[in-house]
N, CA and C atoms as a LAMMPS dump frame, in Angstrom:
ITEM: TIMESTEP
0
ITEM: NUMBER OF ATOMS
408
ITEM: BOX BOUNDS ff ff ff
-5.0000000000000000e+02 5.0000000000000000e+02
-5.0000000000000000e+02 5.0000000000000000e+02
-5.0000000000000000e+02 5.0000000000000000e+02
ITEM: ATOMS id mol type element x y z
1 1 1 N -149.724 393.914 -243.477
2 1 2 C -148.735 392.958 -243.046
3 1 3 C -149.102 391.584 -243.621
4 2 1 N -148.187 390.722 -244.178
5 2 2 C -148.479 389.254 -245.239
6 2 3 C -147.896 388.478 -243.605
7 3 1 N -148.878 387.447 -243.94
8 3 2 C -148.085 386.088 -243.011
9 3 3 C -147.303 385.456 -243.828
10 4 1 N -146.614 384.31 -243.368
11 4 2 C -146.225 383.46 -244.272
12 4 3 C -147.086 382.43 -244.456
13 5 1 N -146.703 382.237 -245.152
14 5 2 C -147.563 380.446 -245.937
15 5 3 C -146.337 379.825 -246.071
16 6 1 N -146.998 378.384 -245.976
17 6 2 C -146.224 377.565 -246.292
18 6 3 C -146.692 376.721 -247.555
19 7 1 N -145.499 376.2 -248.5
20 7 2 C -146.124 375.267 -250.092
21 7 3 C -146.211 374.085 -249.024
22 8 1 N -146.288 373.001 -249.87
23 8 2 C -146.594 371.533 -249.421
24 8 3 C -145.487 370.691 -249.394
25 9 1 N -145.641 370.203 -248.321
26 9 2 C -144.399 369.586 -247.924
27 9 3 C -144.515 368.267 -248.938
28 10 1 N -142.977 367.733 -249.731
29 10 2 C -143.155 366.545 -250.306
30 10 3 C -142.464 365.405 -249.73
31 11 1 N -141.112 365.64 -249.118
32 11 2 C -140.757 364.659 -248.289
33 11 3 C -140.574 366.225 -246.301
34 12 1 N -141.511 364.867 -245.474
35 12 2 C -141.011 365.219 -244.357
36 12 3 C -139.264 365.687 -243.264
37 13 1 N -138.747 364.909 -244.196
38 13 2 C -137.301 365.353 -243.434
39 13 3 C -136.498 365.486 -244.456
40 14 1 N -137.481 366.56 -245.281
41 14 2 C -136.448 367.564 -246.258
42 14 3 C -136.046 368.586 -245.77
43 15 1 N -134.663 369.666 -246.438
44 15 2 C -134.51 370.517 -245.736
45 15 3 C -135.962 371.343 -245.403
46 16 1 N -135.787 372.573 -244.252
47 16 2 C -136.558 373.367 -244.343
48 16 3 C -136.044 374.52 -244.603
49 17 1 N -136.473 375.313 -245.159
50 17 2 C -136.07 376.511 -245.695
51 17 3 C -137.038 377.622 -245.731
52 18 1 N -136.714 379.108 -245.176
53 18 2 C -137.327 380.054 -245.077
54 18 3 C -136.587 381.499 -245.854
55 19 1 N -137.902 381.594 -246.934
56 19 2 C -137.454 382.354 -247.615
57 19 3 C -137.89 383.868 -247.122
58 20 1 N -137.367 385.048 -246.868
59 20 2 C -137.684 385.892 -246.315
60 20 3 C -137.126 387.583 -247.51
61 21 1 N -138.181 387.968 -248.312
62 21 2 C -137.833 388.735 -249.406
63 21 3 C -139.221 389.351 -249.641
64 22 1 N -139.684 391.057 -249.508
65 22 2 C -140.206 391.265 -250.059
66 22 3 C -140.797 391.684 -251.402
67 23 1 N -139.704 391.353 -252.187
68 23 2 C -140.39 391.534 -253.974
69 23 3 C -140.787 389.886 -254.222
70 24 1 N -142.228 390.174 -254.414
71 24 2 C -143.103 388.854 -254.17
72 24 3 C -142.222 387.817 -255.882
73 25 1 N -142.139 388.736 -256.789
74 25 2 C -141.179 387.533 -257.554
75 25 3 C -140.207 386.858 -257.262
76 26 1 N -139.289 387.83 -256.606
77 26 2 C -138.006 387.211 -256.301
78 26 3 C -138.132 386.058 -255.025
79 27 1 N -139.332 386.597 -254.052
80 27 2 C -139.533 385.808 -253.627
81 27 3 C -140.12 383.965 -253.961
82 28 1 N -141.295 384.527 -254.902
83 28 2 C -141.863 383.498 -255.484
84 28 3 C -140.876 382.676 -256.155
85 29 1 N -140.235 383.375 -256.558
86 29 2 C -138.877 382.378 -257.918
87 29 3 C -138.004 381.784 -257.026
88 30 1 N -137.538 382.014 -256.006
89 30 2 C -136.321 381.631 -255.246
90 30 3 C -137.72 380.316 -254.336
91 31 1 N -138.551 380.262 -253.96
92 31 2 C -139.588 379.38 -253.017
93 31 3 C -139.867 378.263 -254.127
94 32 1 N -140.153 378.595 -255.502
95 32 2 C -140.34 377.865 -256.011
96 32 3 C -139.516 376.732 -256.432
97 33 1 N -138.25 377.597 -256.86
98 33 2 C -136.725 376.969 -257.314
99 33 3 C -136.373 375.555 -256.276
100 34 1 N -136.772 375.699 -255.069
101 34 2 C -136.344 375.262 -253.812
102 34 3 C -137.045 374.233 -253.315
103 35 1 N -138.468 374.534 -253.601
104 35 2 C -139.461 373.481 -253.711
105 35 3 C -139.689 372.335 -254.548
106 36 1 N -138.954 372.33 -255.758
107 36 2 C -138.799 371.514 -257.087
108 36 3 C -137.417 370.91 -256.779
109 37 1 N -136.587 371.309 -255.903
110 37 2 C -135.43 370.498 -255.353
111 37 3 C -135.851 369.815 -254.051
112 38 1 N -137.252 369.689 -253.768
113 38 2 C -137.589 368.775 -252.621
114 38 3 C -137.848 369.227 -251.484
115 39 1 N -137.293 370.382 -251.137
116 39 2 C -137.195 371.381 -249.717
117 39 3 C -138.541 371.531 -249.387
118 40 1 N -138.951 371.603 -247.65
119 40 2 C -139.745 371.877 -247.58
120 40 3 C -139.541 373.46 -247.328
121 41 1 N -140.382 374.59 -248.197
122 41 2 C -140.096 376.134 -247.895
123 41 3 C -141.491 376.818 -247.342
124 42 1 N -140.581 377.676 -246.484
125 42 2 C -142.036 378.489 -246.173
126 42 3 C -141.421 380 -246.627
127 43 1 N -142.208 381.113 -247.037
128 43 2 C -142.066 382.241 -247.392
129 43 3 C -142.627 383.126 -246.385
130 44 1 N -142.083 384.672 -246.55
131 44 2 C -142.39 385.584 -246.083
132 44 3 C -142.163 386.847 -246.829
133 45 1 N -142.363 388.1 -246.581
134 45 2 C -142.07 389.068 -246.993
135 45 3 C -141.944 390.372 -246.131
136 46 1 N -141.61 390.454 -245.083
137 46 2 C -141.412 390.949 -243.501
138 46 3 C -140.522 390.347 -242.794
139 47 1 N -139.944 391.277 -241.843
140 47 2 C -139.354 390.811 -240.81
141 47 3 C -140.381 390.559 -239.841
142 48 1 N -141.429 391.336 -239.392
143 48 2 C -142.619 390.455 -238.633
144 48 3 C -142.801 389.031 -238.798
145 49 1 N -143.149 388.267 -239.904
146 49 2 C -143.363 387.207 -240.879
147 49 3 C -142.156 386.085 -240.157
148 50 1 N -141.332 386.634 -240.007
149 50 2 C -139.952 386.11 -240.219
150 50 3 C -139.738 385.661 -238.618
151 51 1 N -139.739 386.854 -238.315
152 51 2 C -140.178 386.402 -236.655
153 51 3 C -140.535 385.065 -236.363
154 52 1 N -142.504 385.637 -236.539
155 52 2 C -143.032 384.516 -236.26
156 52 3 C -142.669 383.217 -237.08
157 53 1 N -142.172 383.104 -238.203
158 53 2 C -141.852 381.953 -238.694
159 53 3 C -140.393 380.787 -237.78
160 54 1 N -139.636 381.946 -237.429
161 54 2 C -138.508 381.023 -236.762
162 54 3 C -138.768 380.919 -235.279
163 55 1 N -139.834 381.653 -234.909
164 55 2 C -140.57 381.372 -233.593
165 55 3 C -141.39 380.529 -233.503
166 56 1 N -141.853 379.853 -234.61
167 56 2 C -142.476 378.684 -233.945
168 56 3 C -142.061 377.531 -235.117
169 57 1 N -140.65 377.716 -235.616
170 57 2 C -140.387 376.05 -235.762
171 57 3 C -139.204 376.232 -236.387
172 58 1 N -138.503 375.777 -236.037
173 58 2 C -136.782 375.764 -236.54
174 58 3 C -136.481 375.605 -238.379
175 59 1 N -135.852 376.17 -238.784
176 59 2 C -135.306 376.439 -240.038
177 59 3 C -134.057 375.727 -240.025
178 60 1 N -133.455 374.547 -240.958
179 60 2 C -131.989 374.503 -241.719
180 60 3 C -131.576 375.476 -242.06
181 61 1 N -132.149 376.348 -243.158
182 61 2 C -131.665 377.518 -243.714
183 61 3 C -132.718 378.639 -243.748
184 62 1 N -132.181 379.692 -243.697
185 62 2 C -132.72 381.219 -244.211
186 62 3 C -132.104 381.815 -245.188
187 63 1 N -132.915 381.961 -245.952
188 63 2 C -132.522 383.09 -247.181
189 63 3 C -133.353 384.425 -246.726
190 64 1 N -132.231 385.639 -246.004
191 64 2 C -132.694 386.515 -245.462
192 64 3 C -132.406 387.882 -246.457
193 65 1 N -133.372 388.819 -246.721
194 65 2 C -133.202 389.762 -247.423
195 65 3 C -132.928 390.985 -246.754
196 66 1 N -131.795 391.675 -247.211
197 66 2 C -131.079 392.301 -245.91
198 66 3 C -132.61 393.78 -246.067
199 67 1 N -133.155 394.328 -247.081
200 67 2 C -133.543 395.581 -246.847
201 67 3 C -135.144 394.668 -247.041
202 68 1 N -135.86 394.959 -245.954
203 68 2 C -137.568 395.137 -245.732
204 68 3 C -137.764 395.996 -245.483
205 69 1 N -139.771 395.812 -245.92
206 69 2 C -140.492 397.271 -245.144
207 69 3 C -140.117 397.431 -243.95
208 70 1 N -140.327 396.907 -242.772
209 70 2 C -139.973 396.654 -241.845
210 70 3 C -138.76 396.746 -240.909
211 71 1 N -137.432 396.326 -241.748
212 71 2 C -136.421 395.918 -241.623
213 71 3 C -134.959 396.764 -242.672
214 72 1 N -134.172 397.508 -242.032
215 72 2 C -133.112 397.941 -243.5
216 72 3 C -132.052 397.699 -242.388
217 73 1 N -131.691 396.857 -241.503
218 73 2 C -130.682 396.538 -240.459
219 73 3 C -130.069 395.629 -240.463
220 74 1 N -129.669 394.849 -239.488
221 74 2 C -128.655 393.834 -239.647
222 74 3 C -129.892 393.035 -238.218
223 75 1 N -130.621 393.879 -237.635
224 75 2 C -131.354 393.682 -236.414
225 75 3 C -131.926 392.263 -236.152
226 76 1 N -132.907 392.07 -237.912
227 76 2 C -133.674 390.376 -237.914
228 76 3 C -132.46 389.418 -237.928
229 77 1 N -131.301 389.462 -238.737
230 77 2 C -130.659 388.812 -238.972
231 77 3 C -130.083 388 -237.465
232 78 1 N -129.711 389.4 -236.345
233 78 2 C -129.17 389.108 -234.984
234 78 3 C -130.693 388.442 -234.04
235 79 1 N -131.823 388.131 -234.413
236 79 2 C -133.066 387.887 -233.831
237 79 3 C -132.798 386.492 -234.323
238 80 1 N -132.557 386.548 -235.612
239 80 2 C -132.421 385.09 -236.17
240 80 3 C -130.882 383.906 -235.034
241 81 1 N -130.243 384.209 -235.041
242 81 2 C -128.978 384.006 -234.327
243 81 3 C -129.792 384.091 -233.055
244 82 1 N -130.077 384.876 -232.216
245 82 2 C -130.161 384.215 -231.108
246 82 3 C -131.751 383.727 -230.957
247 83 1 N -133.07 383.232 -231.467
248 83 2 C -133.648 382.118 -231.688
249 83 3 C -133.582 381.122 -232.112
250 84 1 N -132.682 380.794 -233.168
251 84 2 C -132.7 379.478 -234.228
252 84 3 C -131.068 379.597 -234.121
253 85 1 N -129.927 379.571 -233.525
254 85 2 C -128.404 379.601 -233.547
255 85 3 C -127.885 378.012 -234.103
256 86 1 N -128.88 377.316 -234.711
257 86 2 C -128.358 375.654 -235.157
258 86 3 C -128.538 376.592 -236.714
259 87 1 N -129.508 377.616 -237.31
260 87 2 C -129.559 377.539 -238.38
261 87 3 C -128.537 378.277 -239.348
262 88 1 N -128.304 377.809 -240.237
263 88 2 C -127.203 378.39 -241.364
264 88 3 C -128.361 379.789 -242.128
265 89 1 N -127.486 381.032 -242.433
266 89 2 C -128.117 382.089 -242.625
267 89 3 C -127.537 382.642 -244.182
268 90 1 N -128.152 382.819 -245.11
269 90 2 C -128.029 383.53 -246.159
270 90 3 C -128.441 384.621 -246.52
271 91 1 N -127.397 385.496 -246.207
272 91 2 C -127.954 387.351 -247.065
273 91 3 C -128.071 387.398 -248.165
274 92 1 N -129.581 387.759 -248.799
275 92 2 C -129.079 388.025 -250.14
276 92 3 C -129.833 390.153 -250.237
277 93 1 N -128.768 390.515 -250.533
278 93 2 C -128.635 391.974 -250.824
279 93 3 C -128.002 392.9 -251.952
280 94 1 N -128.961 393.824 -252.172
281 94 2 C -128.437 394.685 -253.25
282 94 3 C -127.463 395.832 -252.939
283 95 1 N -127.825 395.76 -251.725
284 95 2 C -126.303 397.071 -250.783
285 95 3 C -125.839 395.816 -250.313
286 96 1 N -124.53 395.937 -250.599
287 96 2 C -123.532 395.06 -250.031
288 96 3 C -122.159 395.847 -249.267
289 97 1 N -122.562 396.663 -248.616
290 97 2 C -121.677 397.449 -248.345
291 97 3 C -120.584 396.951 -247.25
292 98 1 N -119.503 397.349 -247.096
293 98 2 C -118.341 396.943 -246.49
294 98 3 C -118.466 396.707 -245.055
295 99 1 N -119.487 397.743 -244.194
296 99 2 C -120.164 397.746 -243.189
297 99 3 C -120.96 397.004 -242.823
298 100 1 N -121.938 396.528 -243.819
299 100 2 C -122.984 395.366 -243.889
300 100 3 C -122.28 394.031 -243.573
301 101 1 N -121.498 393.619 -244.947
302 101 2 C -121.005 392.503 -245.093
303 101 3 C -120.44 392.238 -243.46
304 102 1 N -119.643 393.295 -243.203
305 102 2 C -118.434 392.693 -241.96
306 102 3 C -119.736 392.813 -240.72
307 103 1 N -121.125 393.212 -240.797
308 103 2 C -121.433 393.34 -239.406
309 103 3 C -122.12 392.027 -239.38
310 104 1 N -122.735 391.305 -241.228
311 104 2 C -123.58 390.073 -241.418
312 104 3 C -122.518 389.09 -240.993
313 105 1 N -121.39 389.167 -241.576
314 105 2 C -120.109 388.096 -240.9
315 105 3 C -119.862 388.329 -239.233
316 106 1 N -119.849 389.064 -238.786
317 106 2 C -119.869 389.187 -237.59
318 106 3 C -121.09 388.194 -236.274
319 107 1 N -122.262 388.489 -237.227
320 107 2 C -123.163 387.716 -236.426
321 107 3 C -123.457 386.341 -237.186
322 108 1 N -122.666 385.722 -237.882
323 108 2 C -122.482 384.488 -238.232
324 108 3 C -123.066 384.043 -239.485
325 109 1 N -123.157 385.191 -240.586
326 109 2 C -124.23 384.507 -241.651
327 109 3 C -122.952 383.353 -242.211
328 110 1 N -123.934 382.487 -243.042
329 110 2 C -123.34 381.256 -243.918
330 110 3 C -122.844 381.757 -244.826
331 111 1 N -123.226 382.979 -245.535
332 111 2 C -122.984 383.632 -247.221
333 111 3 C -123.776 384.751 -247.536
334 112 1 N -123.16 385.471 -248.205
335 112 2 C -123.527 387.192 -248.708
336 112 3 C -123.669 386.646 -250.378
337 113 1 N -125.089 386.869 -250.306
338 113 2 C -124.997 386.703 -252.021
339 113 3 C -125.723 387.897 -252.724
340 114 1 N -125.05 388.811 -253.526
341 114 2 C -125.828 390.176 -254.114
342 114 3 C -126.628 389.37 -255.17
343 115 1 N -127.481 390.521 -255.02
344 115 2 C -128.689 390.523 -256.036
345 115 3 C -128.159 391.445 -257.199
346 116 1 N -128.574 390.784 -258.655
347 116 2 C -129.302 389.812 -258.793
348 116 3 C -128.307 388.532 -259.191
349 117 1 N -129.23 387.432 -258.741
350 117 2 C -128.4 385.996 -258.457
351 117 3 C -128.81 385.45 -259.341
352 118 1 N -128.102 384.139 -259.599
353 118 2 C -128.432 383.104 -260.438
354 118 3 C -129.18 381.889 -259.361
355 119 1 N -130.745 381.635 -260.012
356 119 2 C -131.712 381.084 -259.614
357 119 3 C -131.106 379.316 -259.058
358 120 1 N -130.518 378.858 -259.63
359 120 2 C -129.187 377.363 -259.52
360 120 3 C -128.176 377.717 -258.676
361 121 1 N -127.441 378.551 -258.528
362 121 2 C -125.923 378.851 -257.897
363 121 3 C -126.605 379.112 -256.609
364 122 1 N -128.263 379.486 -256.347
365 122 2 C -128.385 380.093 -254.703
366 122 3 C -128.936 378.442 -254.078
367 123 1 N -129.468 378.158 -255.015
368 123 2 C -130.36 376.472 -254.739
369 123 3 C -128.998 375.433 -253.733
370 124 1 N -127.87 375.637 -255.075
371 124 2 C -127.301 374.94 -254.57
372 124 3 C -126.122 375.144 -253.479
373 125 1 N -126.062 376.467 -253.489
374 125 2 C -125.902 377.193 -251.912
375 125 3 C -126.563 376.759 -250.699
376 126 1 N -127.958 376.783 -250.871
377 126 2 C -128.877 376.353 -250.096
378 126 3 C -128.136 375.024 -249.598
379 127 1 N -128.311 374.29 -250.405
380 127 2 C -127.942 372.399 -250.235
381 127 3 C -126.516 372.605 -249.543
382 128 1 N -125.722 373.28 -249.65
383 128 2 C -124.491 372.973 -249.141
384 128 3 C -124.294 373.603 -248.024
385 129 1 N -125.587 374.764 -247.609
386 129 2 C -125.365 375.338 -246.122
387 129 3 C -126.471 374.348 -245.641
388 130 1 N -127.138 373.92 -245.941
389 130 2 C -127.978 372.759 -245.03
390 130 3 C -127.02 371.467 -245.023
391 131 1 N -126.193 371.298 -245.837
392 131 2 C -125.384 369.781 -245.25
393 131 3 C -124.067 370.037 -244.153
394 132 1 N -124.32 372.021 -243.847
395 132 2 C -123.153 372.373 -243.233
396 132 3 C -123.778 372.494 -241.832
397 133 1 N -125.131 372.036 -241.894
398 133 2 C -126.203 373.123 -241.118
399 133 3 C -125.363 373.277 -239.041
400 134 1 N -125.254 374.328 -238.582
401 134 2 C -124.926 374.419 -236.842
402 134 3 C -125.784 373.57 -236.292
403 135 1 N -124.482 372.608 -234.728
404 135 2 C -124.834 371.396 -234.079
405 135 3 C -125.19 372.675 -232.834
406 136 1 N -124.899 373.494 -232.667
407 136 2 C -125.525 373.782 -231.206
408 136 3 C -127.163 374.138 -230.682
């Protein structure tokens, strides 16, 4: 089981962002991408990880990967929603199935983005679900 780490924060009341993907590139590339736009990101590669990450400190955004070791459900996504319900949620998935999509819209994600993505078009996804980010 990986914890998360967190990179280094460069400005304090940058977004925060939690990247949650276990193929450690895609992960690494999407944390990095995000970090060079200022964000403060923390990574994971588990839904365990993920847990504890939005359990002990609130997220702007998640970039949630719909299939983990751990995880091939919609289950973290609904854990996410009712711990962190201010945060804006991003699926990114290679099954995008009709079932998926309508059950991820159902529990409030921000955006369904299939893999594989363009490394810019998710960044600046990111930026526009954090300037959208939930007041409750």
């Amino acid at each position: 089981m990986r914890d998360f780490s967190r990179a280094p924060v460069k400005n304090p009341h940058a977004l925060r962002v939690l990247v949650v993907d276990d193929e450690p590139l895609i992960r690494w590339s999407v944390a990095e991408t995000l970090f060079d736009r200022g964000y403060d990101v923390v990574q994971t590669g588990d839904a365990s990880g993920a847990r504890r990450a939005v359990g002990a400190d609130p997220f702007d955004v998640v970039l949630l990967d719909y299939r983990l070791p751990d995880s091939d459900d919609l289950a973290l996504l609904e854990t996410i929603r009712v711990e962190s319900p201010a945060t804006q949620v991003i699926m990114m998935t290679a099954f995008g199935q009709p079932e998926v999509v309508r059950g991820a819209l159902a529990l409030g994600v921000y955006s369904i983005v299939n893999k594989p993505f363009e490394l810019q078009a998710l960044a600046s996804l990111v930026a526009e679900a954090g300037a959208t980010k939930k007041t409750h």
